[in-house]
N, C-alpha and C positions, 0 to 999 in steps of 0.2 A: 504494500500500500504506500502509495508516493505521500510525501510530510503534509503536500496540501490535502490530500482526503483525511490524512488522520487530524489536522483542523480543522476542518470541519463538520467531522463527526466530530467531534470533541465539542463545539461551540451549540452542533442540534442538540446533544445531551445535558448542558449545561442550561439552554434555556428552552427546554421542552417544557419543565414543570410548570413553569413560570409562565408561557405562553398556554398553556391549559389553566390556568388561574384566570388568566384573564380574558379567554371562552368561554367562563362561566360568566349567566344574568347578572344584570347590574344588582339585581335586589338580592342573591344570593352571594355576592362580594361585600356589598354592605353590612348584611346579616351577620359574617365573620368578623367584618372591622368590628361592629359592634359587640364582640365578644372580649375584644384586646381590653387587658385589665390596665393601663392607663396612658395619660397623657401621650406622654412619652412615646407608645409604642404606638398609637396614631399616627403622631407625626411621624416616625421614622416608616411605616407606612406608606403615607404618602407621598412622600420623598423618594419612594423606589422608584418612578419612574411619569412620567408625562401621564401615560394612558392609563394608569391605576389611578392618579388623581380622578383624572377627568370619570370612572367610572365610580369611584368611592366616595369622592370629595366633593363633588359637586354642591352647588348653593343650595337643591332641593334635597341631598341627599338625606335619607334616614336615619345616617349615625350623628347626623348633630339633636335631632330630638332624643334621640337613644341618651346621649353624652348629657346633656341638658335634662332629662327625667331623672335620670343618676345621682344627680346632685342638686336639684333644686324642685322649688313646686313647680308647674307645668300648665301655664295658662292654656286652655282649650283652644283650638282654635287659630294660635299664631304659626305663623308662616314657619317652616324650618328657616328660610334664611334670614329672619330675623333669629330664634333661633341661634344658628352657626355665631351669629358678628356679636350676639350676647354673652354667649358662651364662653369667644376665644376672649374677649375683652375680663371677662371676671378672672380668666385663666391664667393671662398678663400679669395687670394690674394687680389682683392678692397675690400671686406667688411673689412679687416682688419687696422686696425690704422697706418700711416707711414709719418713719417717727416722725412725732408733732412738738417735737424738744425744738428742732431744728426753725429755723426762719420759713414764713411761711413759703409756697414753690407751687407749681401746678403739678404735680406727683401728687400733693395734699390734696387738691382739690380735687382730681379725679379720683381718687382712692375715695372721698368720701359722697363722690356722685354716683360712683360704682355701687356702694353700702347703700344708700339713700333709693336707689331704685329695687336692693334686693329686701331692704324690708320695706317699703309700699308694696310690693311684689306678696311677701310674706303676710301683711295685715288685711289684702282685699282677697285672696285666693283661699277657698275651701279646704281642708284635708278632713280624710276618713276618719269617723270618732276611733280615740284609741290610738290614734297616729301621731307623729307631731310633723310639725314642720320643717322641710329636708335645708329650705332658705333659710329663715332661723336658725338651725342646727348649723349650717357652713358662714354664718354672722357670727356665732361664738367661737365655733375654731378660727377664725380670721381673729377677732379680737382677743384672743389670749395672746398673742403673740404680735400687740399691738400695746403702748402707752398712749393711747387715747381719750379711755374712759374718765381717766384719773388727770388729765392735761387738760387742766384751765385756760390760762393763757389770755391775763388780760387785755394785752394785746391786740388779740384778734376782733375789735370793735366792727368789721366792713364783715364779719366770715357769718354771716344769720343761719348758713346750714351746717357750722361747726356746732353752733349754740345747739339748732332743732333737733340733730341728729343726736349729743347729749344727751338730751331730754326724750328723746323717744326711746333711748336705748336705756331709760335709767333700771329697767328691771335687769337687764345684764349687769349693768355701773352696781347692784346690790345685790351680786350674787359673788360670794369669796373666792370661788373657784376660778371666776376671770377675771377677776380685777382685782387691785389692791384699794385699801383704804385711801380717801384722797389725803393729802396733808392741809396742815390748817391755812396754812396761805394759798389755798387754791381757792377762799370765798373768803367771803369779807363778812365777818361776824357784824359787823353796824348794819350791813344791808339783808342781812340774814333776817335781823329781829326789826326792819324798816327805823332804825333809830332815830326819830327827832325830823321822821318824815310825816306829813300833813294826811288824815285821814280825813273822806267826805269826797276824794274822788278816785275813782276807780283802781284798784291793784292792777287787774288786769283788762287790759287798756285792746280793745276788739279790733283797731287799726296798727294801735301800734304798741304789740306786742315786746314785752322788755323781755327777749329771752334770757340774755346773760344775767339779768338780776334772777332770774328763776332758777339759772344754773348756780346759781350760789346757793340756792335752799336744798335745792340736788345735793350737791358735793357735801355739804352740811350733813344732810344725811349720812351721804355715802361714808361720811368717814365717822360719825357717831355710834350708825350699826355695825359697821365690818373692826371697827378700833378698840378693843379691849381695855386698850390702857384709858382711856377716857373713863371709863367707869359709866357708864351712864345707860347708854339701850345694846347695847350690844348683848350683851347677857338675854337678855327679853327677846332679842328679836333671832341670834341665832338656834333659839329653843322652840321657835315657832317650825310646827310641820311643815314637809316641802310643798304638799298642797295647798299652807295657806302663805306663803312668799308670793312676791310681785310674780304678776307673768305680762308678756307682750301683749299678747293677741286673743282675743277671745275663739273659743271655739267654731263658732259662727260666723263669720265676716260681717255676716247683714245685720246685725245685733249689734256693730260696732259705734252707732250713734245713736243706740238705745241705753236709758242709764241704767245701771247693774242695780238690784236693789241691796246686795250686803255686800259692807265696806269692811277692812281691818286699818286702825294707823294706827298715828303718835301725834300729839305736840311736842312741843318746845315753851319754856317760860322761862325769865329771867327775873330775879327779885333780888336789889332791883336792877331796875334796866339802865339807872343812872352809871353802875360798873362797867358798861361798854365803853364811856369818855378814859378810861384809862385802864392802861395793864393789866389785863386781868387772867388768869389762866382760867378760871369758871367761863364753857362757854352755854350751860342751862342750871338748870334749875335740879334736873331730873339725873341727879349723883347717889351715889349714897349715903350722902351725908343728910339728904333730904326725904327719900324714898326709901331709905332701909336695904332690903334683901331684894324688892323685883319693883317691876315698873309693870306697872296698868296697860294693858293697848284698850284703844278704844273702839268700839266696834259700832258702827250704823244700820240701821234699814229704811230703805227708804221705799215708798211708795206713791204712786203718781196722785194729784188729785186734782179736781174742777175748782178748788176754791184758788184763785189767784192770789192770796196772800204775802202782804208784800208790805209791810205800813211805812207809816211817812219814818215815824223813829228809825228804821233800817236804813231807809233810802238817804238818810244826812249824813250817815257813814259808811256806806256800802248801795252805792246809787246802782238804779239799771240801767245797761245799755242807752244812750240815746239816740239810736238807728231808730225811726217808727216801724220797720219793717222785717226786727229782729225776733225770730223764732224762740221764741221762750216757753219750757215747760217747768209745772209746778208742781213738786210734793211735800208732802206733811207726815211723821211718820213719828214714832217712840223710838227711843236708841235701846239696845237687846243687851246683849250680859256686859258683865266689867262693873266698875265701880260706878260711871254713868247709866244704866240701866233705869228705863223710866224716864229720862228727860227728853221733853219732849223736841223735835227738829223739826224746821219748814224753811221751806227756799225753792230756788229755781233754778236751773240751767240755760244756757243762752248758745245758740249756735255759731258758730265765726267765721264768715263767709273765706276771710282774708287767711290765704295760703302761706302760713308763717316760714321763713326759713325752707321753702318752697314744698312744704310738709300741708294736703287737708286733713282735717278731720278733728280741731282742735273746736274746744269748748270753754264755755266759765262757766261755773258753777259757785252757787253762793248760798248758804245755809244760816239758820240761828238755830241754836241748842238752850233750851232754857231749862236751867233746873228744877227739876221737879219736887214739888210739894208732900211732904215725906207722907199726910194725909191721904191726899188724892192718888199718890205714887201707891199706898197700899188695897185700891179698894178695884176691883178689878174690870178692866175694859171702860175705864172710865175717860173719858176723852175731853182734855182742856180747852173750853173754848177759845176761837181766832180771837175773837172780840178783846179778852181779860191776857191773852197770854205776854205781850209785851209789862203788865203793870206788875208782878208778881216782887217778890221782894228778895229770893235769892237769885244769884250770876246768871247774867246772858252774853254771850259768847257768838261773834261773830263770824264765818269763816268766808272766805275768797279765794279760788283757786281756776287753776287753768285745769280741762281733761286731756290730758296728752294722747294723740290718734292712737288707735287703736283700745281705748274708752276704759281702757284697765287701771288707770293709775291718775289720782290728781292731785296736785302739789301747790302749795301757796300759805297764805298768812291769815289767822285769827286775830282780832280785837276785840278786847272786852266791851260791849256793847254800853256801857254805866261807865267806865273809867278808861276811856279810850289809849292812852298812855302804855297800857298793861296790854301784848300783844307778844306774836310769836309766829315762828314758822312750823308747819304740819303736814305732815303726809298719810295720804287714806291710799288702799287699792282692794279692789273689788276680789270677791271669794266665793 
């Protein structure tokens, strides 16, 4: 056999296999890609050659929703090549290294426009009861391995979807497993407790939303529960069951502008609040030095009602909306166990047209808790009239808060309704 035949036999036997691979149907090439257990081995895939792309890779082909169902939730309906250009971009953009230590850069800004569509993605799309969420679940492995949660960064005054995304994400931001405690300079304790700020117009302002002063009640938080050495709620709130910790997203999506009727939180009090003008290492009330051995949570139920209830006393310290065309609903309801059990709550919620931090689904909500009359508190099913309930003689307690989308969590500031002066920051989330 002359050297040229025995090249080529040699070259038909090398790419026979390979020219039978790619004989077979487009949809039965696909079918295999989509077996290849990752990235990696995709791409080196499609890199074997011009006509294996064009038959596997293509914009319409199957393995980008295959690769896309894998790891995220799966809107019904969208195109694969929307799809593909989703996919490869999440694929980029997180594997890539990014801290928020640094100056801000458009690396920051896309990483968090990437994040920002995958939980709007996560809080409007359905999953099977019993399931969770695949987006969600690839937002917490990104953020472990992210100092975001915990990075204030006063600085950042032009970044509204550094603020919002913060703030949406604060049920991650309060779970120990991905984030760390924030430190105490990441909020500003005066603006925590609104110090020596003017009450009688709005906290939460339906135009123009203060996100960074709400991330200060956040990190407030964040670093009270997950901080041990504070001494303060940390004890109380990591003993709470994991069923009743913050979550994102309600089970339902379509529920998610409906108000949840049972709440779990906390306040914050400062006595007095005059110790904020100077050094203080006390930053509540709520230590051991004051509360003993455990700290109270406070629990709500809330129920819708027809009576619009609202009186003029509330509206001089905690006015409504002045939109005429803002959607307001009103409940009235008794608060359920804990040490406030029995005192009675009513208020309303307000819908906000305006896409904060370019986030919808944002709310205010505005309650009065009045304490109940140790009498009437014992005699049962007994209901205090609208009429008498502002004139009573012990504490009413005012609360303002924003509902951060996804309708599970609202965060903001109480004022003493009688001693306005006397005020604090609080957080509820629904159970």
């Amino acid at each position: 056999m002359s050297n040229n035949n025995i090249v080529q036999s040699a070259s038909t036997t090398t790419q026979s296999p390979r020219s039978r691979l790619l004989e077979l149907p487009n949809e039965i090439l696909q079918e295999i890609a989509c077996c290849l257990p990752s990235d990696r081995d995709v791409l080196h895939l499609s890199q074997s050659c011009k006509e294996m792309w064009a038959k596997v890779f293509e914009y319409e082909s199957a393995i980008w929703r295959d690769r896309f169902a894998k790891h995220y939730d799966l809107a019904p309906g969208k195109p694969s090549r929307d799809l593909m250009f989703e996919y490869q971009i999440r694929a980029i953009v997180l594997s890539a290294p990014i801290q928020f230590k640094e100056e801000e850069d458009d690396r920051q800004y896309l990483w968090m426009e990437v994040i920002q569509n995958m939980l709007e993605e996560s809080l409007k799309l359905p999953i099977a009861l019993g399931e969770t969420s695949k987006t969600l679940q690839r937002i917490r492995e990104t953020l472990k391995g992210v100092d975001f949660l915990s990075e204030f960064q006063k600085e950042r005054t032009s970044s509204q979807l550094f603020y919002a995304l913060q703030l949406c994400l604060t049920s991650f931001a309060l779970d120990p497993a991905i984030t760390e405690p924030c430190r105490r300079t990441d909020y500003d304790i005066r603006q925590v407790y609104s110090y020596e700020e003017r009450v009688g117009e709005a906290f939460i302002d339906h135009d123009d939303l203060d996100l960074a002063k709400l991330l200060n009640l956040r990190n407030f938080w964040q670093r009270h529960f997950l901080n041990a050495s504070e001494l303060t709620y940390q004890e109380s709130f990591s003993g709470l069951p994991a069923e009743l910790k913050p979550k994102i997203r309600k089970d339902n999506p379509t529920e998610t502008s409906e108000l949840s009727t049972s709440w779990l939180g906390y306040y914050s009090c400062m006595h007095p609040l005059s110790d904020l003008q100077m050094i203080n290492e006390r930053q509540t009330c709520a230590d051991l030095e004051t509360h003993g051995d455990s700290i109270d949570i406070m629990t709500l139920d809330l129920q819708p009602s027809s009576d619009q209830f609202w009186p003029e006393q509330c509206r001089k310290i905690i006015p409504l909306a002045s939109e005429p065309d803002t959607k307001r609903t009103y409940f009235d309801e008794l608060m359920g166990g804990g040490y406030e059990a029995g005192n009675h709550v009513f208020g309303f919620t307000e819908e906000i047209a305006v896409p904060h931090g370019g986030f919808e689904g944002w709310a205010r909500i505005c309650f009065i808790i009045v304490e109940a009359d140790e009498e009437e508190s014992n005699e049962e099913e007994e209901e205090m009239p609208s009429s008498t309930v502002m004139d009573g003689e012990g504490w009413i307690h005012g609360y303002e808060a924003i509902v951060i989308p996804g309708g599970r969590l609202m965060l903001g500031r109480w004022v003493d309704m009688k001693e306005p002066e006397a005020r604090g920051p609080f957080i509820f989330w629904d159970v």
